[in-house]
DSSP file (Angstrom, degrees, kcal/mol; ACC not computed):
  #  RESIDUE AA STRUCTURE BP1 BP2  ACC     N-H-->O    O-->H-N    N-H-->O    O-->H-N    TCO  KAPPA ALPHA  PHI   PSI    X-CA   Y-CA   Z-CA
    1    1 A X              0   0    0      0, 0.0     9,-0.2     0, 0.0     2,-0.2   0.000 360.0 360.0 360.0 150.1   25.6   -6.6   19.6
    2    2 A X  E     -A    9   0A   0      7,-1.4     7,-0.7     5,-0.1     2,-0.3  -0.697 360.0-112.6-140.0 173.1   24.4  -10.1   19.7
    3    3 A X  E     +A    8   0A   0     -2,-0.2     5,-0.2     5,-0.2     2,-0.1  -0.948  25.1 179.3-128.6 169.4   22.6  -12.6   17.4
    4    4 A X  E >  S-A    7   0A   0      3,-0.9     3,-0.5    -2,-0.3     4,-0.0  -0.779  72.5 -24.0-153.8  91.2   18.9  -14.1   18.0
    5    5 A X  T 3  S-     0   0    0      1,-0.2     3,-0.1    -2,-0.1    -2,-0.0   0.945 125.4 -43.5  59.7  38.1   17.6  -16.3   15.7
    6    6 A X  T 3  S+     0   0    0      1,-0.2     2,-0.4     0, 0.0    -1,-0.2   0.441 122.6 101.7 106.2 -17.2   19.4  -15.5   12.8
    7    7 A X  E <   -A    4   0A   0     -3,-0.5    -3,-0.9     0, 0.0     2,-0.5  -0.831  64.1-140.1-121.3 122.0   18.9  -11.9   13.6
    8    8 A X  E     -A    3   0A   0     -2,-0.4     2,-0.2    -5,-0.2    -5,-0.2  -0.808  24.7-169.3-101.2 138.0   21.5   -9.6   15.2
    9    9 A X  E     -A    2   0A   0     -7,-0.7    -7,-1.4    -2,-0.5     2,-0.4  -0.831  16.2-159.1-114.7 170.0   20.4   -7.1   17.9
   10   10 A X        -     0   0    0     -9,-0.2     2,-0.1    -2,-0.2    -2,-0.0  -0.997  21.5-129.3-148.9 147.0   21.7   -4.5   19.5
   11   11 A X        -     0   0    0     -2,-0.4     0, 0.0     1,-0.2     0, 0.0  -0.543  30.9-169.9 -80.7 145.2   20.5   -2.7   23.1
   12   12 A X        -     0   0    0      2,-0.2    -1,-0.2    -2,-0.1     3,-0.1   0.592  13.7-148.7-113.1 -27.0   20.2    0.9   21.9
   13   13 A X        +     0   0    0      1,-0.2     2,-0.5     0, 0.0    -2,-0.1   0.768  49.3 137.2  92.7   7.5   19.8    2.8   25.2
   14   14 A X        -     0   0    0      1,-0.1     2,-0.4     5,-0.0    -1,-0.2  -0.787  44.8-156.0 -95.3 154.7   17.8    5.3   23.7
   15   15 A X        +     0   0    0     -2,-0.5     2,-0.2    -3,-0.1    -1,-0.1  -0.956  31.8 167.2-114.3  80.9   14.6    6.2   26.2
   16   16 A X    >>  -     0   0    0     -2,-0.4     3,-2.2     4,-0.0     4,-0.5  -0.416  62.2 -73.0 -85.3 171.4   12.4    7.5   23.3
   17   17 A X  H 3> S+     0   0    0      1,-0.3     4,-1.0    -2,-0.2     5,-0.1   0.317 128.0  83.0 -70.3  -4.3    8.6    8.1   24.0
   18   18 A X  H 3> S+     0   0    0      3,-0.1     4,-0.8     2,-0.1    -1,-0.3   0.586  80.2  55.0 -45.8 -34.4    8.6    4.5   23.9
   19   19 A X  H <> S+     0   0    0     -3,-2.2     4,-1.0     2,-0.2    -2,-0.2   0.639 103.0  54.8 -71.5 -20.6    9.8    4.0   27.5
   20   20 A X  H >X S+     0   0    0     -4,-0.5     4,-1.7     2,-0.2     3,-0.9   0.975 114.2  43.8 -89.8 -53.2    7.0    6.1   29.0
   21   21 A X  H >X S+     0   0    0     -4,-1.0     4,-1.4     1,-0.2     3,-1.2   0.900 114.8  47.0 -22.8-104.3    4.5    3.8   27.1
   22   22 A X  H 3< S+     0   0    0     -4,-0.8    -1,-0.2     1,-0.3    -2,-0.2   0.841 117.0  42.9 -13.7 -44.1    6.2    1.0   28.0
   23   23 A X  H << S+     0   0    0     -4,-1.0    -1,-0.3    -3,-0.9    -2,-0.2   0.903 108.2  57.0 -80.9 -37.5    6.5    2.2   31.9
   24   24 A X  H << S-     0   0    0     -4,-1.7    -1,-0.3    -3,-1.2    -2,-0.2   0.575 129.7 -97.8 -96.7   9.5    3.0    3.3   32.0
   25   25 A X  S  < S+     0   0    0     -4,-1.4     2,-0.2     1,-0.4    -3,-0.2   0.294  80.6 135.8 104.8  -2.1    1.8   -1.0   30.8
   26   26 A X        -     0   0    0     -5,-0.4    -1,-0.4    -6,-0.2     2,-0.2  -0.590  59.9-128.8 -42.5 114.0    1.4    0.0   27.0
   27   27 A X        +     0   0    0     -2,-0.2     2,-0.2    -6,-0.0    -5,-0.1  -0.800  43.0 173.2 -89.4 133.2    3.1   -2.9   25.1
   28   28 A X        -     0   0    0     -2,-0.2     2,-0.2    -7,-0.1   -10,-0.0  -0.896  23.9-167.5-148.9-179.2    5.1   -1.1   23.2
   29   29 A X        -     0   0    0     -2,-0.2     2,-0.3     2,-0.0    -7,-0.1  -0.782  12.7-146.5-161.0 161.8    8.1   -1.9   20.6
   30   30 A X        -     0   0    0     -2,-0.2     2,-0.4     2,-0.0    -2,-0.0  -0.917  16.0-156.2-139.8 140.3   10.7    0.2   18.9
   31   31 A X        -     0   0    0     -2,-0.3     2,-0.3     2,-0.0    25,-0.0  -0.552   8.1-138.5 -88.0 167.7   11.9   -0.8   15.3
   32   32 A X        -     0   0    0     -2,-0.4     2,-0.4     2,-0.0    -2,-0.0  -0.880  12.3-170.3-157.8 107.9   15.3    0.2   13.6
   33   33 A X        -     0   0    0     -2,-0.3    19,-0.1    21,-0.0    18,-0.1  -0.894  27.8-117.5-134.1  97.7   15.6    1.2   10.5
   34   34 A X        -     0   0    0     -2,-0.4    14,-0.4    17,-0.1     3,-0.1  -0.006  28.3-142.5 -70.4 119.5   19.2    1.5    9.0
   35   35 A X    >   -     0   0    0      1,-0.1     3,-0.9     4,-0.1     2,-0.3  -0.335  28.3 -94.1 -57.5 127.9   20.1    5.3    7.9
   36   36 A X  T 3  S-     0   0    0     10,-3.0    10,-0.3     1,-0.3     3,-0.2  -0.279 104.9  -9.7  -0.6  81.7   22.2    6.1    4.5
   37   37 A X  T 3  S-     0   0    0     -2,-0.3    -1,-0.3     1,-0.2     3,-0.1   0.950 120.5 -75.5  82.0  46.5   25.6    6.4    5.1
   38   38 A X  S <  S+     0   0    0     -3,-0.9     2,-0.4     1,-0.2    -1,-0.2   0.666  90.8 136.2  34.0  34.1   25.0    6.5    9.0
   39   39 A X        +     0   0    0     -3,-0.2     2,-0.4     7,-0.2    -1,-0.2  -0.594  23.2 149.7-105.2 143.3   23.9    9.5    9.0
   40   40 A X        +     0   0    0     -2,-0.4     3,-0.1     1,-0.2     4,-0.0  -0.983  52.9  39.4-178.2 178.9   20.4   10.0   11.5
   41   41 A X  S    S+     0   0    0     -2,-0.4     2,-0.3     1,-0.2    -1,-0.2   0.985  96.4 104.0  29.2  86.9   18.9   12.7   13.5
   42   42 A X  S >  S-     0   0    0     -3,-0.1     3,-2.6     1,-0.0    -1,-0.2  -0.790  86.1-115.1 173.0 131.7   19.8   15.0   11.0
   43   43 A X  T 3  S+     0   0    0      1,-0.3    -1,-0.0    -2,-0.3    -2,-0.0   0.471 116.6  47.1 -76.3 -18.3   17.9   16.8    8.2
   44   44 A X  T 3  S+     0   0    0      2,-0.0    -1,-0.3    -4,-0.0     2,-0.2   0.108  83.1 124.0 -58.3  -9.0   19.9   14.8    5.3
   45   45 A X    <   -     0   0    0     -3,-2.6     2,-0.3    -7,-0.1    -5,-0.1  -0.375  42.2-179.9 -86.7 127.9   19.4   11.4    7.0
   46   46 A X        -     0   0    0    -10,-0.3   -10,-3.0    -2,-0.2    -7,-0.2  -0.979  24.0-134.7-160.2 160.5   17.7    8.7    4.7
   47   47 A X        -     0   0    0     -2,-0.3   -12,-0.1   -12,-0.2     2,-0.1  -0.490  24.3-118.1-107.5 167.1   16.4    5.5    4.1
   48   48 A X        -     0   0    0    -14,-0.4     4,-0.2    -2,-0.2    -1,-0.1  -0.375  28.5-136.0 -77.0 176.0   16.5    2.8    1.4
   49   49 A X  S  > S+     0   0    0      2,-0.1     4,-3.2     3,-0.1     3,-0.2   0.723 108.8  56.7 -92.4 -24.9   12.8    2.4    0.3
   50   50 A X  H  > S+     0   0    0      2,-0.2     4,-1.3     1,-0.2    -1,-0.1   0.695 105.6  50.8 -76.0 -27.2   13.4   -1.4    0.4
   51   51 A X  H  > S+     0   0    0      2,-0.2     4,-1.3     3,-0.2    -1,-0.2   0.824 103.9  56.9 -90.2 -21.6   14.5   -1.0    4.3
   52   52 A X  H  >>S+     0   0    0     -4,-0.2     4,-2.2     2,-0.2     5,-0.6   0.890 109.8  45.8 -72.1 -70.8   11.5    0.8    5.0
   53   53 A X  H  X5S+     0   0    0     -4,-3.2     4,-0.7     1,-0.3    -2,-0.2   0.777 105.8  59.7 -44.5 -25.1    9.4   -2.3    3.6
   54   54 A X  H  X5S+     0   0    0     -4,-1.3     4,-1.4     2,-0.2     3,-0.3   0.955 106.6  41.4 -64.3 -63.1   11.1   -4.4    5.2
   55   55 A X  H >X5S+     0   0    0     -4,-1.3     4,-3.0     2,-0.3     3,-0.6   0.898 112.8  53.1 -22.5 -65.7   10.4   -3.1    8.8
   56   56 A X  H 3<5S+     0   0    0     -4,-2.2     4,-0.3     1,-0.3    -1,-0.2   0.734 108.9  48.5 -75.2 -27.4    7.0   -2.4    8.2
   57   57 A X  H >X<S+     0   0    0     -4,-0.7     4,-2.9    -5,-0.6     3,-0.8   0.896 115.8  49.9 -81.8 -38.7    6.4   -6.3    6.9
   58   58 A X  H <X S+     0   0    0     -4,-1.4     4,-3.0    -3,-0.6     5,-0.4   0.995 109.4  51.0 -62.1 -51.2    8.5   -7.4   10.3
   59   59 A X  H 3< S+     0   0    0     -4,-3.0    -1,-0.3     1,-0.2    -2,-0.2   0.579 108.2  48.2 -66.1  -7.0    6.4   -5.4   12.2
   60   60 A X  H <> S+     0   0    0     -3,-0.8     4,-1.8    -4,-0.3    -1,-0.2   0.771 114.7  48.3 -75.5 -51.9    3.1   -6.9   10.7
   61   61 A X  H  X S+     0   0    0     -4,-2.9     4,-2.4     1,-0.2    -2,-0.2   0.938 109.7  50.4 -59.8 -38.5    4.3  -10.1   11.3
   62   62 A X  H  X S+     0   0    0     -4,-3.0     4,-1.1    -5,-0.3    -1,-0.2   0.608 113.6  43.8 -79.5  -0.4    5.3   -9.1   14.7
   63   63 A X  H  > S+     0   0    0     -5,-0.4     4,-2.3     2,-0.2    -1,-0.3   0.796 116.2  52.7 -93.5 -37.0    1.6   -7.6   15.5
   64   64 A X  H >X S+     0   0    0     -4,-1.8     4,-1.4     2,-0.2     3,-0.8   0.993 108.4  46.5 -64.6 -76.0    0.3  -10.8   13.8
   65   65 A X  H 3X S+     0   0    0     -4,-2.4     4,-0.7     1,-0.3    -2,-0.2   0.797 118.6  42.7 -48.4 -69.3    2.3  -13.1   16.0
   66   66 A X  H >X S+     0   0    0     -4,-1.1     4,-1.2     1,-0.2     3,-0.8   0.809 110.6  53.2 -68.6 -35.1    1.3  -11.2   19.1
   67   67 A X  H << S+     0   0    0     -4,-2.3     4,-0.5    -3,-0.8     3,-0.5   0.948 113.0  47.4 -23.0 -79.2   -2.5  -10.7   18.2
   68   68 A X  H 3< S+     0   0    0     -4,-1.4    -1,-0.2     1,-0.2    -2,-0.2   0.501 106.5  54.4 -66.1   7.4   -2.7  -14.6   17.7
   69   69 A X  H << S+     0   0    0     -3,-0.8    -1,-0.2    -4,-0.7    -2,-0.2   0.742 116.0  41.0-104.5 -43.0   -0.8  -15.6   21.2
   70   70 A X     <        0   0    0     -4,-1.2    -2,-0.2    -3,-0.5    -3,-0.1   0.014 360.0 360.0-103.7  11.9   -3.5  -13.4   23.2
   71   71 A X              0   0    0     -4,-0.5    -1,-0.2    -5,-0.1    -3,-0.1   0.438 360.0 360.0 -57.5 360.0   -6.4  -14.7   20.9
């Protein structure tokens, strides 16, 4: 795990349906959104509502940000 601007990341490794996008020239991006009690892939696995909004406002920015750089 590392920091970036404030921000810690971490490489996840996962090859989701994001890498074949990604492979086939599709900018594509993966968000991470931290499960309840560490629990994920798993039919009990949940989010704060607050963590969800939070993502979805990074990712806006992050659409914004890229949108105005290729304007």
């Amino acid at each position: 795990m590392g920091r970036q601007g404030g921000t810690r990341w971490k490489a996840a490794g996962l090859l989701h349906d994001a890498a074949e996008a990604a492979r086939a020239g599709v900018p594509t991006v993966m968000m991470f959104v931290q499960s309840l009690h560490g629990i994920s892939h798993n039919k009990i696995e949940d989010t704060k509502e607050e963590h969800l909004e939070m993502c979805v406002t990074a990712f806006d920015k992050l659409a914004e940000k890229t949108i105005l750089a290729h304007a």
